[in-house]
N, C-alpha and C positions, 0 to 999 in steps of 0.2 A: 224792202219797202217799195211799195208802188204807187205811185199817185196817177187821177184821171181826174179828167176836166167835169165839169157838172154835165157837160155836155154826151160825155162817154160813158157817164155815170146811169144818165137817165135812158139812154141808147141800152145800155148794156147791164141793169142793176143786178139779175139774177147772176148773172158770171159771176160780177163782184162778191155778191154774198158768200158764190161759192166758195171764192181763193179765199176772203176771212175767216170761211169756219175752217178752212183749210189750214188757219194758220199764219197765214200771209198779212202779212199787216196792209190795210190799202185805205189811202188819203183822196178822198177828194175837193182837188180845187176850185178855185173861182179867180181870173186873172191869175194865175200862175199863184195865188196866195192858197193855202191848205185851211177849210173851214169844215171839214169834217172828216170821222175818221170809222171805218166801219170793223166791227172785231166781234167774237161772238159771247155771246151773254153766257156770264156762269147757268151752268145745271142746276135746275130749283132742287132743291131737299126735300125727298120722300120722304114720308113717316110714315111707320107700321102702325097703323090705323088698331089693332088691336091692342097690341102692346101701350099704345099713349093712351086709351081708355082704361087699361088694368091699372096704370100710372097714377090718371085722374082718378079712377073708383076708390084709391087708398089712401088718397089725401082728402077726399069726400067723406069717407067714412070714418076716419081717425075722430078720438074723441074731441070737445070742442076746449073741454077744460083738464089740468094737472088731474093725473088720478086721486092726489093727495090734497087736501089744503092743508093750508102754513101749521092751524090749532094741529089739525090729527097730527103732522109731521113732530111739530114740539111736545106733545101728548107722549110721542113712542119716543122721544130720545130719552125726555126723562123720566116716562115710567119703565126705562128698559132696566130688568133686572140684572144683566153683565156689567154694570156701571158704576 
């Protein structure tokens, strides 16, 4: 861990960035008290841009109601001749 003064911070910001994507944890203070802390941001998540439209095309296009209603389903259970 490394800490620098606001003052070595604003002298110096690019370095800093660099040891935190580096890995390097680094604080900077105000009076000797630590009010910020610089580290690097998660990697945003790609999406395969096609792939998530084939996704969305098939939830778009899916029927909007049961293929069946409840009558036809009650209709076939007991006019089924194996029964």
């Amino acid at each position: 861990m490394s800490s620098y003064s606001v003052a070595e911070a604003k002298s110096g910001l690019p370095a800093l960035i660099n040891r935190a994507l580096s890995g390097e944890e680094v604080i900077i203070t105000r009076h000797g008290k630590p009010v910020a802390e610089l580290r690097p941001t998660p990697s945003p998540v790609t999406v395969d841009a096609p792939a998530f439209y084939a996704w969305l095309r098939t939830r778009r296009l899916r029927p909007k109601g049961p293929p069946i209603t409840s009558v036809e389903l009650l209709d076939q259970i007991y006019d089924d001749p194996e029964t």
